[in-house]
N, C-alpha and C positions, 0 to 999 in steps of 0.2 A: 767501477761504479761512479757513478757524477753523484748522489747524494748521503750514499756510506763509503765511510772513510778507513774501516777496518774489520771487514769482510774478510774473509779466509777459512779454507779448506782445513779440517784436524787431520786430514788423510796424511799418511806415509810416514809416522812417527812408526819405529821397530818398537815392539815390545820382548820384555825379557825372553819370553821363549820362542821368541825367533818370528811372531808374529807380524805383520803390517795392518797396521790402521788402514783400512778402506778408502781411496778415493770416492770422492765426491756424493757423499750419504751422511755429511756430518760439519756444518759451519759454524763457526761462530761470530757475532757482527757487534757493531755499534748501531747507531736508530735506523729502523729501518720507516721505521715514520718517515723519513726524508726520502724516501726513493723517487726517483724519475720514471714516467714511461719507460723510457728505454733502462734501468736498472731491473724493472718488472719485466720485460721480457725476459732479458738476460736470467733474474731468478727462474721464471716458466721454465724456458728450455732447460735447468737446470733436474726441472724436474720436481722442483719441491713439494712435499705433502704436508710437511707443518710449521709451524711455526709458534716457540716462545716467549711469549715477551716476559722479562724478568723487572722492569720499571714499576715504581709505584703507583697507584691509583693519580696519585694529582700529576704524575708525567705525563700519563695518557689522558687525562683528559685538558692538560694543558697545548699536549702537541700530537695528541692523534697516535693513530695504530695503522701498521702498513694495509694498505688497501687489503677490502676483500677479496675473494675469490674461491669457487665453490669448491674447486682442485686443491686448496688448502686448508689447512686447521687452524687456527688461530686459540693458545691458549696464554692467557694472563695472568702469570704465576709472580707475583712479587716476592722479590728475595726478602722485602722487611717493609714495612710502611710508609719512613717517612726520611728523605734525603739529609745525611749529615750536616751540623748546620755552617754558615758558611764560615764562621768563625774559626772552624778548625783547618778551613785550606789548605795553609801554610806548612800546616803539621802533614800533609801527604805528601812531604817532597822527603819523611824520613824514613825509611825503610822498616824500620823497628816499632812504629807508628802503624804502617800501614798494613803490617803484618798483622798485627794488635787487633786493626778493626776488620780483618778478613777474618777469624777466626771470629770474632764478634757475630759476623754477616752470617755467618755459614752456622752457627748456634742459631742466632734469630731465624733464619730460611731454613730451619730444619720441614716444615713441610713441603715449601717445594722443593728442595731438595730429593724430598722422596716421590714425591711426584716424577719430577723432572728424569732421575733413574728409571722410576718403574715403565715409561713411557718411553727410554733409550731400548729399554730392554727388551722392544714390542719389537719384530723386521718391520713390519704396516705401516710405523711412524715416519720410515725414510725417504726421500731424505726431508733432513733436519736445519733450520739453522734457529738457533737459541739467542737473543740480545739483550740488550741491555741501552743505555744512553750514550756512553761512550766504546763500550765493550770490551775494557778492561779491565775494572775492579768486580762487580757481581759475576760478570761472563766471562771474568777469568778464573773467579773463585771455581765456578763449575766445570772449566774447562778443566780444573788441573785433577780437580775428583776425579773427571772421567777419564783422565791419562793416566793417572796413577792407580785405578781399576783396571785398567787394563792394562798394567805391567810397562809402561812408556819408561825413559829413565827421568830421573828428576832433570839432569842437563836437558834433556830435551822439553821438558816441561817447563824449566825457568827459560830457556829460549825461544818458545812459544810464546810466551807472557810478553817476553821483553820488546817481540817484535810492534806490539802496543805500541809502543816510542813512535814507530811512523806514522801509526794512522791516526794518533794522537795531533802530531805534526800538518796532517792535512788537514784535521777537523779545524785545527785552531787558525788555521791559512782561509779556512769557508766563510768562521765562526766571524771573522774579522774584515772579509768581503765583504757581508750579509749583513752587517753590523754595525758602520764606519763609527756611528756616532757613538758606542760603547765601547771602541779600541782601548782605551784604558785601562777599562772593567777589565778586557778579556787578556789586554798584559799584564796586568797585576795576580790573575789566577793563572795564567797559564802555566808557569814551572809545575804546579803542582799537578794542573789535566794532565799536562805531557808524561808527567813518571809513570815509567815503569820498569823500575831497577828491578835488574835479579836476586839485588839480595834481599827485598819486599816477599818475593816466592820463595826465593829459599828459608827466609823462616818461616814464610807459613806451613811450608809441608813440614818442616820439622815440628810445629807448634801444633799439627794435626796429626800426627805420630805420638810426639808427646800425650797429647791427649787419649788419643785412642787406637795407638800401637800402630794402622796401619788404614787403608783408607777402606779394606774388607772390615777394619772392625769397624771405622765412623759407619760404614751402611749396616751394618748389624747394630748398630746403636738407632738408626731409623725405621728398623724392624725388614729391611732387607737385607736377611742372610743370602749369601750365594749369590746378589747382586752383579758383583764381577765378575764371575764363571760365564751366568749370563752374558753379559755387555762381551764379553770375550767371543761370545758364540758369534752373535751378532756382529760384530764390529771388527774381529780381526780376519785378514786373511792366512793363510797356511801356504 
């Protein structure tokens, strides 16, 4: 991709019972608001039927929604209102922190969260790619729900996250092209864009267990029972 920087496939993680996540029926991105012509093909042949955008109201209407198209859906599901403010930056390079405000996120975004399932759990919807701004922190919150619904292991779940670090890395390499005369700005935040330690994800799954035993109960807490049975049908291979 020339204007997403952390685009990728959820396909080919094992799940405990021996299952495989599905190629190519399941992405998850950073802005897709930046695409190129030629990024938009590349999605077409990929096939896509929808698309989520997880960003708040003033994201999109500061920098736009990926192009239309009649072949796709476009739904604008905000994980929470309104962007942490920038005072706390510094504090997302701590892992214990950052854990803190995913379980925060994932409270607050309890409706599209159930949205966002019930509409995994549809075949019609596929394929899929879900984003967010960076496609790290809200789109990795959801990523790791729906890995861990579908029996993925955590290692494979916190290395899925972690892999953030590089797209992180190209964004802030664009950010800074794009940008000369704010280079400063964008060195002074970027340790904190770039994280994405494992141990951020490893306690969030533990702080979502904690909380509600297991991630079939967090969806039974949004009134989808059987949720993952579901997403299992759909989503894994045998």
């Amino acid at each position: 991709m020339e204007g997403c920087f952390n685009f990728r496939d959820l396909g080919g993680y094992r799940s405990a019972d021996g299952g495989l996540v599905r190629w190519r029926v399941l992405f998850r991105a950073d802005g897709l608001h930046r695409l190129t012509p030629a990024d938009l093909r590349c999605l077409r042949r990929l096939g896509l039927r929808t698309v989520v955008d997880l960003r708040t109201a003033g994201e999109v209407d500061d920098r736009g929604r990926i192009e239309a198209h009649p072949d796709v859906r476009y739904h604008h599901l905000p994980m929470f209102d309104v962007l942490p403010p920038v005072e706390e930056l510094a504090q997302w390079e701590r892992p214990e922190f950052v854990a803190a405000e995913y379980l925060r996120m994932l409270a607050a975004g309890a409706a599209t969260m159930r949205a966002v399932l019930g509409m995994l759990a549809d075949p019609a919807t596929y394929p899929v790619a879900y984003h967010c701004f960076a496609g790290k922190d809200r789109t990795g919150i959801l990523s790791a729900v729906v890995l861990e619904l579908l029996g993925v292991s955590d290692e494979d779940i916190i290395a899925d996250y972690a892999l953030s670090r590089e797209g992180m890395d190209r964004m802030l390499a664009w950010l800074r092209e794009r940008n000369p005369d704010r280079a400063e700005e964008i060195d002074a935040s970027a340790s904190a864009i770039a994280a994405a330690e494992p141990a951020s994800m490893a306690a969030f799954l533990e702080g979502l267990r904690s909380e509600h035993g297991s991630a079939d109960g967090y969806a039974e807490s949004l009134g989808l029972a059987g949720i993952g049975e579901r997403l299992r049908g759909v989503l894994l291979e045998r």
